[in-house]
N, CA and C atoms of all chains as a GROMACS GRO file, in nm:
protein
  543
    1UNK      N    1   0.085  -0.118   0.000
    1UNK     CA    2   0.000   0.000   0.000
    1UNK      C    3   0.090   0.124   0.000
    2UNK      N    4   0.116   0.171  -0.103
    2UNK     CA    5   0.256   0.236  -0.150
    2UNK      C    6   0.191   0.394  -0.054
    3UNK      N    7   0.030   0.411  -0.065
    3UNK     CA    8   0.014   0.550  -0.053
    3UNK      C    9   0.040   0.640   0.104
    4UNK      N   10   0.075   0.519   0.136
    4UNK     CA   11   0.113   0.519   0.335
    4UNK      C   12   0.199   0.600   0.341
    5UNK      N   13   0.199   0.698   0.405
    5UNK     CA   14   0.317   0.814   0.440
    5UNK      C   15   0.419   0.706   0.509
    6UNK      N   16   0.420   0.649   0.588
    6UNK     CA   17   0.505   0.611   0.661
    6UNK      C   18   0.590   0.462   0.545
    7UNK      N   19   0.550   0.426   0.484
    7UNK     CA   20   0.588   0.352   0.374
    7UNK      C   21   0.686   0.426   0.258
    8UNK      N   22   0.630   0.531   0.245
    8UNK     CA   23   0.692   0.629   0.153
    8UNK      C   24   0.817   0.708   0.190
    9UNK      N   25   0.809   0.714   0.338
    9UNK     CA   26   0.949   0.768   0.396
    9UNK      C   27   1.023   0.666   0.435
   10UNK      N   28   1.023   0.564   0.437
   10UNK     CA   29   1.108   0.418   0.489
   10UNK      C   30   1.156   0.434   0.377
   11UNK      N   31   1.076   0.393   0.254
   11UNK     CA   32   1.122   0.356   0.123
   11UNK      C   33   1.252   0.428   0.059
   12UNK      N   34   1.200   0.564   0.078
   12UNK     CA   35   1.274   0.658   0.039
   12UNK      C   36   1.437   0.663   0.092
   13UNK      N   37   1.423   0.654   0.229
   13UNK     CA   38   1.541   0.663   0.320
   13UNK      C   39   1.600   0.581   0.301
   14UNK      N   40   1.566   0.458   0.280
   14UNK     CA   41   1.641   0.336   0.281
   14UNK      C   42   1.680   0.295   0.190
   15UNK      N   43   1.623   0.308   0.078
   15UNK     CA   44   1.655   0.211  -0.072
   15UNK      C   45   1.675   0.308  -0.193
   16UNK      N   46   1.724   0.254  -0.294
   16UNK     CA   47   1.694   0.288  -0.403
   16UNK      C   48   1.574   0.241  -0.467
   17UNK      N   49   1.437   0.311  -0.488
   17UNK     CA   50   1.370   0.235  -0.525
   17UNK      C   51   1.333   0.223  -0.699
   18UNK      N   52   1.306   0.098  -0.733
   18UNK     CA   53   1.237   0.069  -0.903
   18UNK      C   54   1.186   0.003  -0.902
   19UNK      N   55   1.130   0.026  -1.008
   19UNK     CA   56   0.988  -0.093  -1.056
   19UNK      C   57   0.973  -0.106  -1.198
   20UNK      N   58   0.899  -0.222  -1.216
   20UNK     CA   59   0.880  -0.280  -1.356
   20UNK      C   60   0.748  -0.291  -1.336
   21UNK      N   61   0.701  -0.266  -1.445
   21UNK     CA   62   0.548  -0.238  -1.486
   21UNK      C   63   0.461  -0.397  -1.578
   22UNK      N   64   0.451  -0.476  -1.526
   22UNK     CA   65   0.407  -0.576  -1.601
   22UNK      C   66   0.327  -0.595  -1.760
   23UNK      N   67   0.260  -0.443  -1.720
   23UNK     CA   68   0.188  -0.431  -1.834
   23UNK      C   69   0.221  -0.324  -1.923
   24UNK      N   70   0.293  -0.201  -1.864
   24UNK     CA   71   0.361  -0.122  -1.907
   24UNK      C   72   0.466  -0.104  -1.986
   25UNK      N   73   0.567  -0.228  -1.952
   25UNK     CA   74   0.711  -0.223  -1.985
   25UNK      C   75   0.722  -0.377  -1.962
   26UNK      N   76   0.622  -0.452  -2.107
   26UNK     CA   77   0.638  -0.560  -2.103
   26UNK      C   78   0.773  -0.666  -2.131
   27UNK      N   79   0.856  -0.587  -2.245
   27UNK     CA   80   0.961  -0.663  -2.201
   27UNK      C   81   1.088  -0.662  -2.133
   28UNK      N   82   1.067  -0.528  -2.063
   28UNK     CA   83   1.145  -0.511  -1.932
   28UNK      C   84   1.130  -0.636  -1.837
   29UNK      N   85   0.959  -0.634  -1.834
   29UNK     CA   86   0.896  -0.709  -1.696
   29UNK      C   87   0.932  -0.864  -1.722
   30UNK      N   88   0.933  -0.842  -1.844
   30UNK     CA   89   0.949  -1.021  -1.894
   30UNK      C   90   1.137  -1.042  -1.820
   31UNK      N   91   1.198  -0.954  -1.913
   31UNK     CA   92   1.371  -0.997  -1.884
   31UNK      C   93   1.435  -1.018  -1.723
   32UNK      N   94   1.350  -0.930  -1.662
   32UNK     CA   95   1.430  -0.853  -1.519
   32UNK      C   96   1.320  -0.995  -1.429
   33UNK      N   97   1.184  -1.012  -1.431
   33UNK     CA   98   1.125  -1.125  -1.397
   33UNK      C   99   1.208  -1.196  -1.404
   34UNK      N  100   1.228  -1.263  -1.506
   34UNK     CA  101   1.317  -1.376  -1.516
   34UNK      C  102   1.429  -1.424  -1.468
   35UNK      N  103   1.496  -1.274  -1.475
   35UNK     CA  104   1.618  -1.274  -1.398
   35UNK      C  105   1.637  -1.289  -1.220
   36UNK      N  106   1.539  -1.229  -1.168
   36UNK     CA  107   1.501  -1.276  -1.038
   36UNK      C  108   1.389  -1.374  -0.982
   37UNK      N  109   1.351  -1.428  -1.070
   37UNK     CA  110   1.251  -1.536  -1.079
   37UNK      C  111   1.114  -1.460  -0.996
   38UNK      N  112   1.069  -1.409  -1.077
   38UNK     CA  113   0.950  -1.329  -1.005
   38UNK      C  114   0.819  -1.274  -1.105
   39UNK      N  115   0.809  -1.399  -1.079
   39UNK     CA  116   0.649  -1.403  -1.230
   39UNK      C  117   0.555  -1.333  -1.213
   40UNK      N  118   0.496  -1.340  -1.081
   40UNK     CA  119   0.375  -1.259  -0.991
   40UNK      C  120   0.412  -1.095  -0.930
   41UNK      N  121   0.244  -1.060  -0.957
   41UNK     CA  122   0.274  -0.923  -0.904
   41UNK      C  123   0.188  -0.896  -0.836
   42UNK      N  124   0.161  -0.874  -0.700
   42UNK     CA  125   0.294  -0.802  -0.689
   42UNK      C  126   0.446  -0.846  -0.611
   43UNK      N  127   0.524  -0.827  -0.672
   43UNK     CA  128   0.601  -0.871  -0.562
   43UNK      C  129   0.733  -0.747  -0.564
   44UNK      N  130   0.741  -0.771  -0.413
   44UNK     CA  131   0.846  -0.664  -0.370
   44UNK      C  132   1.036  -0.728  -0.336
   45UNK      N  133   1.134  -0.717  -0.408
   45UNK     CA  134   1.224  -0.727  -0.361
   45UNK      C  135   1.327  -0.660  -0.298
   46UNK      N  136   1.340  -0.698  -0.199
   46UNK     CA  137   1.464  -0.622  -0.127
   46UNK      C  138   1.648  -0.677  -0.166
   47UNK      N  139   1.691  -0.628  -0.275
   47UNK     CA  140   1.861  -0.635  -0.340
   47UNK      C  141   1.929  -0.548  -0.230
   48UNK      N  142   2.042  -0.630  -0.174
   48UNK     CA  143   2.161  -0.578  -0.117
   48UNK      C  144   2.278  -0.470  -0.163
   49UNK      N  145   2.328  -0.430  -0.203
   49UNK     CA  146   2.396  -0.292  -0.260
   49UNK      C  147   2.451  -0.377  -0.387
   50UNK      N  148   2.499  -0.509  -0.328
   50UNK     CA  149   2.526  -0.591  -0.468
   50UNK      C  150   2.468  -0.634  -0.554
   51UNK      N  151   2.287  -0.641  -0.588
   51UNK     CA  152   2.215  -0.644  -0.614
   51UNK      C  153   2.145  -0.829  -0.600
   52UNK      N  154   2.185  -0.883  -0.463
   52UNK     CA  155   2.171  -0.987  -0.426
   52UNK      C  156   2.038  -0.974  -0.358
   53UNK      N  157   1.952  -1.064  -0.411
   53UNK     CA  158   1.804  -1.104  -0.309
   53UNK      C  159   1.828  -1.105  -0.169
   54UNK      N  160   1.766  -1.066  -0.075
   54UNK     CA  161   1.771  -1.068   0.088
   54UNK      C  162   1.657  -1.097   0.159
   55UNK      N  163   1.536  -1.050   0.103
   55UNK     CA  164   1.393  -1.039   0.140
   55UNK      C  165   1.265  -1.047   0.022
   56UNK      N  166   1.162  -1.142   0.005
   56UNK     CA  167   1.082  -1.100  -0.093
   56UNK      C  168   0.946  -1.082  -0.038
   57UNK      N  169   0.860  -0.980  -0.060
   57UNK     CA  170   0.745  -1.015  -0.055
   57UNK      C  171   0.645  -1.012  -0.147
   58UNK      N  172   0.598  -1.139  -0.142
   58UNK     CA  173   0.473  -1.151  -0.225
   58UNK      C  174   0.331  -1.128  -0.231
   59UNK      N  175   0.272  -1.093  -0.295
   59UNK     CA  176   0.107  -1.093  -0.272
   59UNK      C  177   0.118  -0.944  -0.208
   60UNK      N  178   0.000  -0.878  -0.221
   60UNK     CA  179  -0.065  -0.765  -0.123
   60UNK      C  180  -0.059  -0.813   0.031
   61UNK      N  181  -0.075  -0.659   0.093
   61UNK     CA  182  -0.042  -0.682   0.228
   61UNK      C  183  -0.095  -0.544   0.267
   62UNK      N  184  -0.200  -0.538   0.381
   62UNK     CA  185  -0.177  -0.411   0.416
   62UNK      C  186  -0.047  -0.332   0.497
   63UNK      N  187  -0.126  -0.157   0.479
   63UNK     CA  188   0.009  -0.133   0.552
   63UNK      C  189   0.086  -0.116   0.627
   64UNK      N  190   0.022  -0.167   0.761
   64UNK     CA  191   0.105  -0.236   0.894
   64UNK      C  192   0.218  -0.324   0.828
   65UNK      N  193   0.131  -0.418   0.807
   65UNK     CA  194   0.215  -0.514   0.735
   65UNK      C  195   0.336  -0.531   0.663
   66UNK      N  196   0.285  -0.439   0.555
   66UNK     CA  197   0.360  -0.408   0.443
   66UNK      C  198   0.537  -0.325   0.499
   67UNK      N  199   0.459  -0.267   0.567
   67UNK     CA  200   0.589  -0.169   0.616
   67UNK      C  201   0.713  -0.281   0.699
   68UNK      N  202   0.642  -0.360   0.792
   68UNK     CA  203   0.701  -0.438   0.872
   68UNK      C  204   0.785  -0.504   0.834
   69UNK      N  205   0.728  -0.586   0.698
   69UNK     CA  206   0.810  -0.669   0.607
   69UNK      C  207   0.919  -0.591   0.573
   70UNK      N  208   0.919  -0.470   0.500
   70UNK     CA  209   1.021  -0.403   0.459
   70UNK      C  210   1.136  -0.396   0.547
   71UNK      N  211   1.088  -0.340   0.714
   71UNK     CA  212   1.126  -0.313   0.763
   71UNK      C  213   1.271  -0.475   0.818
   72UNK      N  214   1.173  -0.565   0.798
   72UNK     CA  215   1.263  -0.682   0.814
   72UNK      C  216   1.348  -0.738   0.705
   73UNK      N  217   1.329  -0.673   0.601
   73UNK     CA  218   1.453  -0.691   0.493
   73UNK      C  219   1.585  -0.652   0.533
   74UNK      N  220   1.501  -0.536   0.567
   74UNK     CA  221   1.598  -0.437   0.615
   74UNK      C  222   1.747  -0.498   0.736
   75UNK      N  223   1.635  -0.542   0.825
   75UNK     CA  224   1.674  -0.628   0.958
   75UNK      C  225   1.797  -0.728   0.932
   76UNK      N  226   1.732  -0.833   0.830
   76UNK     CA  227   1.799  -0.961   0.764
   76UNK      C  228   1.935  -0.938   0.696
   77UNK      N  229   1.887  -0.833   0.600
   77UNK     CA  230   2.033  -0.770   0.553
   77UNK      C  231   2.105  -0.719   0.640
   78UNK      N  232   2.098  -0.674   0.725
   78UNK     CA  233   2.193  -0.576   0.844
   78UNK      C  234   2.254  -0.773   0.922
   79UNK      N  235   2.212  -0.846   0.904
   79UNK     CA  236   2.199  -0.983   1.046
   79UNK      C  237   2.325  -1.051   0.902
   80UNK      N  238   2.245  -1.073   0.770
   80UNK     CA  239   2.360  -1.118   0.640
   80UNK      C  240   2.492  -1.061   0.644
   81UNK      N  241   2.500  -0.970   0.691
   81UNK     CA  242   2.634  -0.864   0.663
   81UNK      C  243   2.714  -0.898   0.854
   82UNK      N  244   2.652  -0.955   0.892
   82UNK     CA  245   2.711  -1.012   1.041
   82UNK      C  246   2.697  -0.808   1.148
   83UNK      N  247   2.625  -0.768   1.081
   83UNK     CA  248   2.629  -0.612   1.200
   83UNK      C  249   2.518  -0.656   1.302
   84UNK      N  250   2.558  -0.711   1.388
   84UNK     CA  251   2.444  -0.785   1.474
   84UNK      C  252   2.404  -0.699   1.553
   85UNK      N  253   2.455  -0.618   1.593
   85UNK     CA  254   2.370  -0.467   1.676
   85UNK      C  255   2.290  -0.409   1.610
   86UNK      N  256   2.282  -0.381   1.494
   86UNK     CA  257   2.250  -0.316   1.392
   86UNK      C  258   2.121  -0.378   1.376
   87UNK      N  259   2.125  -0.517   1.338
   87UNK     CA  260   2.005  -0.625   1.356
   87UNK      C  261   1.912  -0.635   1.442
   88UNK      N  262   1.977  -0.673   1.536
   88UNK     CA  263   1.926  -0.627   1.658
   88UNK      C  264   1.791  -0.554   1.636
   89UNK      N  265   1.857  -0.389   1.631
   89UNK     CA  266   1.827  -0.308   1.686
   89UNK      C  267   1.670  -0.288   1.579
   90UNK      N  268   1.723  -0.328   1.450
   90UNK     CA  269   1.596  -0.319   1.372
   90UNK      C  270   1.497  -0.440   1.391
   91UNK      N  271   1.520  -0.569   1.384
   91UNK     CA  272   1.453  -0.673   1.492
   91UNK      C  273   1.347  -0.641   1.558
   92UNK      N  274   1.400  -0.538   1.673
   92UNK     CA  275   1.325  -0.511   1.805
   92UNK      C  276   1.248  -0.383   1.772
   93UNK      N  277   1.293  -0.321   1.670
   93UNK     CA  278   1.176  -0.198   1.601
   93UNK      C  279   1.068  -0.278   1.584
   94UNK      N  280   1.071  -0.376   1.470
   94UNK     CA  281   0.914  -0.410   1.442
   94UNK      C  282   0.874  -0.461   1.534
   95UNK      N  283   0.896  -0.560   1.671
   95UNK     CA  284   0.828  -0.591   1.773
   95UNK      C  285   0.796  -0.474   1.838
   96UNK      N  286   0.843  -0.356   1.868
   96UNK     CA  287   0.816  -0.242   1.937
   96UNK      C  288   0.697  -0.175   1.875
   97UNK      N  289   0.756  -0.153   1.729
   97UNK     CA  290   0.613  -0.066   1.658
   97UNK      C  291   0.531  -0.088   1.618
   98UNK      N  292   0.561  -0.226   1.549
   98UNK     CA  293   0.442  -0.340   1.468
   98UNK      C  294   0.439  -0.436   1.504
   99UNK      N  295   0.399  -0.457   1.675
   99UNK     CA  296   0.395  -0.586   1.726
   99UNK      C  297   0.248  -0.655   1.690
  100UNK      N  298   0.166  -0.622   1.580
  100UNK     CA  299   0.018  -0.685   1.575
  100UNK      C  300   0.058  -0.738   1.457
  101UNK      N  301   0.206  -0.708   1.343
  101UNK     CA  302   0.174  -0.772   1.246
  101UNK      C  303   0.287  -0.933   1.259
  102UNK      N  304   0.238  -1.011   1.091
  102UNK     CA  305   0.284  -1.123   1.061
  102UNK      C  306   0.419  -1.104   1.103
  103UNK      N  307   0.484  -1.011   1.074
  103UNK     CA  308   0.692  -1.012   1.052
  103UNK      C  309   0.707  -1.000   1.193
  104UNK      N  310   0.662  -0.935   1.345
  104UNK     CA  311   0.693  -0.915   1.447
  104UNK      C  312   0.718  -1.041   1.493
  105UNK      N  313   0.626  -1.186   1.516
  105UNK     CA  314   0.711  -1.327   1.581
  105UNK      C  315   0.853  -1.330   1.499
  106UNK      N  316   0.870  -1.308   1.360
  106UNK     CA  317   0.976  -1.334   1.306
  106UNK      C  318   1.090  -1.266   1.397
  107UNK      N  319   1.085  -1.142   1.410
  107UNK     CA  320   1.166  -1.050   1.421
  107UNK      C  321   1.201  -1.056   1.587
  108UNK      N  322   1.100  -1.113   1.667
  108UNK     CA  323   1.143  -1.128   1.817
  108UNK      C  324   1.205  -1.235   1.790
  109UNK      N  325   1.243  -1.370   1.722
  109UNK     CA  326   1.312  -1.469   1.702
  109UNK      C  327   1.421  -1.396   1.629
  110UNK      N  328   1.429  -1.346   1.543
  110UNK     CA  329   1.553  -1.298   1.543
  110UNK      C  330   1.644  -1.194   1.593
  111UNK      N  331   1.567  -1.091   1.656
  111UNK     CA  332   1.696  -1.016   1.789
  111UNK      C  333   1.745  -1.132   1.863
  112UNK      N  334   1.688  -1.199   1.890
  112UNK     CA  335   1.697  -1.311   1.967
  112UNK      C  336   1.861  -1.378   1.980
  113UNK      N  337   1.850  -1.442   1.794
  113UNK     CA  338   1.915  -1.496   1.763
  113UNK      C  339   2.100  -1.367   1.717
  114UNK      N  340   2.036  -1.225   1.677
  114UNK     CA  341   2.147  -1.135   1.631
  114UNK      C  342   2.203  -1.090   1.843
  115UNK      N  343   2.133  -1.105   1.891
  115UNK     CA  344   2.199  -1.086   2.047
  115UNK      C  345   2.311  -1.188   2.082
  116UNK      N  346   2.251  -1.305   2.043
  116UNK     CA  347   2.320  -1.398   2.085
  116UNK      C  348   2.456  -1.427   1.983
  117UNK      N  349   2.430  -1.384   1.869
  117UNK     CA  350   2.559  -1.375   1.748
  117UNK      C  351   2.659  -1.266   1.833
  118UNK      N  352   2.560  -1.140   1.820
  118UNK     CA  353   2.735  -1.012   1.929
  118UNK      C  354   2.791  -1.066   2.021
  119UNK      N  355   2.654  -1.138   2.128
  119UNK     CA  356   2.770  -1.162   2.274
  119UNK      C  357   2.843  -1.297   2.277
  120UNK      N  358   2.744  -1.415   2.258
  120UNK     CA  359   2.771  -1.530   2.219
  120UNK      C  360   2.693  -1.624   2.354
  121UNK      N  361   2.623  -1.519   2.388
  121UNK     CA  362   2.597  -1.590   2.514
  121UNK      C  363   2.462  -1.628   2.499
  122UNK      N  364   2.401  -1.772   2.561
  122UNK     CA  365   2.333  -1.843   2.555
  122UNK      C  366   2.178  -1.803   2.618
  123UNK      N  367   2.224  -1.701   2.710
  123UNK     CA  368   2.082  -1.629   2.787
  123UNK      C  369   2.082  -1.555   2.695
  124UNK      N  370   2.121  -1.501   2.573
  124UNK     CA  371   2.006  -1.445   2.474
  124UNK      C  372   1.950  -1.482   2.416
  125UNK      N  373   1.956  -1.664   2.422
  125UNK     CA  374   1.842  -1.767   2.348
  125UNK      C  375   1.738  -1.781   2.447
  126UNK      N  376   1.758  -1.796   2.534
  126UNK     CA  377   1.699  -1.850   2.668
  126UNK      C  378   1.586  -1.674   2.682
  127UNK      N  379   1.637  -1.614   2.694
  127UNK     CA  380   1.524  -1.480   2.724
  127UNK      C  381   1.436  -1.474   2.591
  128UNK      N  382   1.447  -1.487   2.512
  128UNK     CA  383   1.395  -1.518   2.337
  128UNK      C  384   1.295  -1.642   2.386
  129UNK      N  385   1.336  -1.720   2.416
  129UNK     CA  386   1.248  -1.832   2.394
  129UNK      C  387   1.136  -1.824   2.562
  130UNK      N  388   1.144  -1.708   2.617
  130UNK     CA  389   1.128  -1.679   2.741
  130UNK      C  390   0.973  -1.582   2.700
  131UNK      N  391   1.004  -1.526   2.603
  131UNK     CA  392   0.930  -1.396   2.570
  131UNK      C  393   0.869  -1.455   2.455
  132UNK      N  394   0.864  -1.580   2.410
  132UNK     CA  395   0.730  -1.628   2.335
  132UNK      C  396   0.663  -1.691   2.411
  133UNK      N  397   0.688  -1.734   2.566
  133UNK     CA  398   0.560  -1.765   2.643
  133UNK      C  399   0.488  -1.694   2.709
  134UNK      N  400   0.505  -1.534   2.664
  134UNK     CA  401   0.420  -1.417   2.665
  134UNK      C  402   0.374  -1.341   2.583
  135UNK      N  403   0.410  -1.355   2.466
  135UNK     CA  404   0.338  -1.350   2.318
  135UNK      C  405   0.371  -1.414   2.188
  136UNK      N  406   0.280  -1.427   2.107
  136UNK     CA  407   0.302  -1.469   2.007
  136UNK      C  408   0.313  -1.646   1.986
  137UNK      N  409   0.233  -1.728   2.145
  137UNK     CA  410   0.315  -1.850   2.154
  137UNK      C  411   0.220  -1.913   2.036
  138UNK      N  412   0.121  -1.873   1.949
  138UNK     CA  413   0.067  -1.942   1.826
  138UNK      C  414   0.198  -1.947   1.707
  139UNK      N  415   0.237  -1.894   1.711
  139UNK     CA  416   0.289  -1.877   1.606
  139UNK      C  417   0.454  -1.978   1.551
  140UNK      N  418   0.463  -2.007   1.445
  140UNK     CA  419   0.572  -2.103   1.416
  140UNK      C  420   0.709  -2.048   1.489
  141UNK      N  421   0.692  -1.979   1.513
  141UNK     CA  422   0.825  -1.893   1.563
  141UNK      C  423   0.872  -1.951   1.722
  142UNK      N  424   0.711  -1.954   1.760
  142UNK     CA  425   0.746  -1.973   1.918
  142UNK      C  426   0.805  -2.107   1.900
  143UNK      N  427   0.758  -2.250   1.832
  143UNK     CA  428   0.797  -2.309   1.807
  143UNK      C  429   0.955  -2.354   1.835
  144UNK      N  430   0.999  -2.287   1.707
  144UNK     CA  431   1.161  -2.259   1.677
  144UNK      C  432   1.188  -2.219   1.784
  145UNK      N  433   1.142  -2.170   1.894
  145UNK     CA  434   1.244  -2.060   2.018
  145UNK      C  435   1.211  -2.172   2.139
  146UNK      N  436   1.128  -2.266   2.118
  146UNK     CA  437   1.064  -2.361   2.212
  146UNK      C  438   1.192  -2.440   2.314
  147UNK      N  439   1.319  -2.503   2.183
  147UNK     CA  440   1.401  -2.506   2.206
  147UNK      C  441   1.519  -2.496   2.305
  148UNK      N  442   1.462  -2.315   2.328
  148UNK     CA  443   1.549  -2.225   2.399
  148UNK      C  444   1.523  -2.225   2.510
  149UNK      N  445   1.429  -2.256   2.588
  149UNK     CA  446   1.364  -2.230   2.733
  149UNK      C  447   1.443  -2.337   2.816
  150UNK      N  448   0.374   1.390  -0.103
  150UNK     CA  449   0.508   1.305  -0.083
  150UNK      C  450   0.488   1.134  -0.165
  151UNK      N  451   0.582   1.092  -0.251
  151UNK     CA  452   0.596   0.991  -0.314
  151UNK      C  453   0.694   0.910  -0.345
  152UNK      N  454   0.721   0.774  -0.392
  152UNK     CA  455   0.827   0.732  -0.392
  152UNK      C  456   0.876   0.746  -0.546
  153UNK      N  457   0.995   0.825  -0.538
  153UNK     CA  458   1.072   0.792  -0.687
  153UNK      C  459   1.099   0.704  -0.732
  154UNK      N  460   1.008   0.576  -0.780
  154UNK     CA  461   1.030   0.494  -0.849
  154UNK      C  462   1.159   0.532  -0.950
  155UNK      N  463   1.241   0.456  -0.973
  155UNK     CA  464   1.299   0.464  -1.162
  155UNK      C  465   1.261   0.328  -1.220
  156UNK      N  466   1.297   0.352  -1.318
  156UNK     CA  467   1.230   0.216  -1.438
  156UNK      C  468   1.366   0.202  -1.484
  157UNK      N  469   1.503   0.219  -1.509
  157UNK     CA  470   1.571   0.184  -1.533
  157UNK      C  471   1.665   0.114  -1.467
  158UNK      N  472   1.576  -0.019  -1.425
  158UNK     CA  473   1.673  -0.095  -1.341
  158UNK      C  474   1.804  -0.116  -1.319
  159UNK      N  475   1.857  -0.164  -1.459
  159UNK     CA  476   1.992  -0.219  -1.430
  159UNK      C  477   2.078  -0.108  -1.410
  160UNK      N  478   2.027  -0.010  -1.440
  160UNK     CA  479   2.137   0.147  -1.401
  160UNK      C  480   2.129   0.185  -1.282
  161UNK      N  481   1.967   0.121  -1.168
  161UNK     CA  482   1.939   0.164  -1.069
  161UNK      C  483   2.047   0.044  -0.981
  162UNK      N  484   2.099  -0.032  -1.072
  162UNK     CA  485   2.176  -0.171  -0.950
  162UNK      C  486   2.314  -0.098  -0.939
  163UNK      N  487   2.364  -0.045  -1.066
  163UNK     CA  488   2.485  -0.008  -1.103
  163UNK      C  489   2.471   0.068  -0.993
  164UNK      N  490   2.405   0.167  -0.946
  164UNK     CA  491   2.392   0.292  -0.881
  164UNK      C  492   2.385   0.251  -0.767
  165UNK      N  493   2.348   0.118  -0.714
  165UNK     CA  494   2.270   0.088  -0.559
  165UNK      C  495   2.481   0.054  -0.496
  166UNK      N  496   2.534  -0.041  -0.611
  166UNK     CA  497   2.700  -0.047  -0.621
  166UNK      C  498   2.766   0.039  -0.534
  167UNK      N  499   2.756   0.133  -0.650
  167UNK     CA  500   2.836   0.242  -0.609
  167UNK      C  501   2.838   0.341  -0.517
  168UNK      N  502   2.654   0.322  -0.470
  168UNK     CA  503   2.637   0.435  -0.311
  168UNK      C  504   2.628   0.320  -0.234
  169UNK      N  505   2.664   0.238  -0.248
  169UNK     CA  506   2.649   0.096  -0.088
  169UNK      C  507   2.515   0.136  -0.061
  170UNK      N  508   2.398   0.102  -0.140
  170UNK     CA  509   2.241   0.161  -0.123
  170UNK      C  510   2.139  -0.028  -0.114
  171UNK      N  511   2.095  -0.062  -0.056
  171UNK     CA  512   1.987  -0.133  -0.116
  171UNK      C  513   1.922  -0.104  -0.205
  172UNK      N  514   1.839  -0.195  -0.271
  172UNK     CA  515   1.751  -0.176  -0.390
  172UNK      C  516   1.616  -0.206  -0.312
  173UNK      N  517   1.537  -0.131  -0.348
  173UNK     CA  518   1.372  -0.208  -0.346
  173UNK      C  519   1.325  -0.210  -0.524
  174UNK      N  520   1.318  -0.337  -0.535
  174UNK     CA  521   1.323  -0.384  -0.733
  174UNK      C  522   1.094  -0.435  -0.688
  175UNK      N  523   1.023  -0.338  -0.729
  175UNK     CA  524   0.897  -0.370  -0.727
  175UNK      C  525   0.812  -0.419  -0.871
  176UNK      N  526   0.784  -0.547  -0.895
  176UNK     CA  527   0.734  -0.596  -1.000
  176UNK      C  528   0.604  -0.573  -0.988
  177UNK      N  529   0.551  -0.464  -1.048
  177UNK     CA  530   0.362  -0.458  -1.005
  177UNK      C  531   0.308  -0.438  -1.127
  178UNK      N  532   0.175  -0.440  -1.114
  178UNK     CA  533   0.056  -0.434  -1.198
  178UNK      C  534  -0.053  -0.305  -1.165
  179UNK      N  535   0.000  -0.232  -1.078
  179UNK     CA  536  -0.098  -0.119  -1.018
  179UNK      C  537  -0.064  -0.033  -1.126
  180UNK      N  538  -0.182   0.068  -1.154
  180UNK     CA  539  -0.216   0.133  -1.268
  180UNK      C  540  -0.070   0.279  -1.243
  181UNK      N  541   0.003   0.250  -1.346
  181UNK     CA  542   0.116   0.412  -1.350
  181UNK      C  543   0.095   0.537  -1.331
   0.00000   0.00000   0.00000
């Protein structure tokens, strides 16, 4: 939901953004599709400065949502590049700001996991898997952190 | 306030290179 102010200034700040027009700039959409294997639209990719896949999302989403996801590309790439504070710190944004959407269980499993990459210490699995038996314990995530307790 | 899309991808990767930038690469069908 591109028309979200708060979508529009993430976007902006953070990325370079482009797009291919499926119907517009059909054989753009055909070549560059192909090239990232991305038949359906809509879909959003998040490329690393090298222009390496990191994050995709597919299908519509509102824009809680929508933003969150971004926001966890964002996250993943910072966690890929080993800046685990950095990870962290974006991680614990979307549980802080967008704790009602889909990407927030993700993202409390992974500060989780970028805490425990900086220090190396094992009570940052253990508090992670501590804090899905106070939210989110539906979700596949709690699962994965089940482990940790 | 809006997002500057560009349509010229592969110049927008060259470019993402050279400022250490992410890309957001959006394949849509919403009306231009």
């Amino acid at each position: 939901m591109w028309p979200d102010e708060r979508i529009v200034r993430f976007v902006n700040q953070n990325f370079l953004p482009a797009r291919v027009h499926v119907k517009d700039e059909g054989q753009a959409f055909k070549r560059i599709s192909e090239r990232f294997k991305a038949p359906w639209t809509p879909t959003i990719l998040e490329l690393d400065a090298n222009g390496v896949e990191q994050h995709r999302i597919e299908g519509f989403l509102p824009a809680d949502d929508l933003l969150a996801q971004l926001m966890l590309g964002l996250a993943h790439m910072a966690f890929q590049q080993q800046q685990w504070a950095e990870a962290e710190r974006r991680f614990r944004e979307i549980v802080e700001q967008l704790p009602r959407t889909d990407a927030a269980p993700e993202a409390q499993y992974w500060a989780g996991v970028a805490k425990y990459k900086a220090t190396g210490d094992p009570a940052a699995l253990k508090e992670t898997g501590r804090a899905f038996s106070k939210q989110y314990q539906d979700s596949t995530w709690a699962k994965k952190a089940s482990v940790w307790q | 306030m809006k997002i500057n899309f560009r349509h010229d991808v592969d110049q927008v990767l060259k470019d993402a290179k050279a400022q250490n930038k992410p890309v957001l690469l959006d394949f849509s069908a919403a009306p231009m």
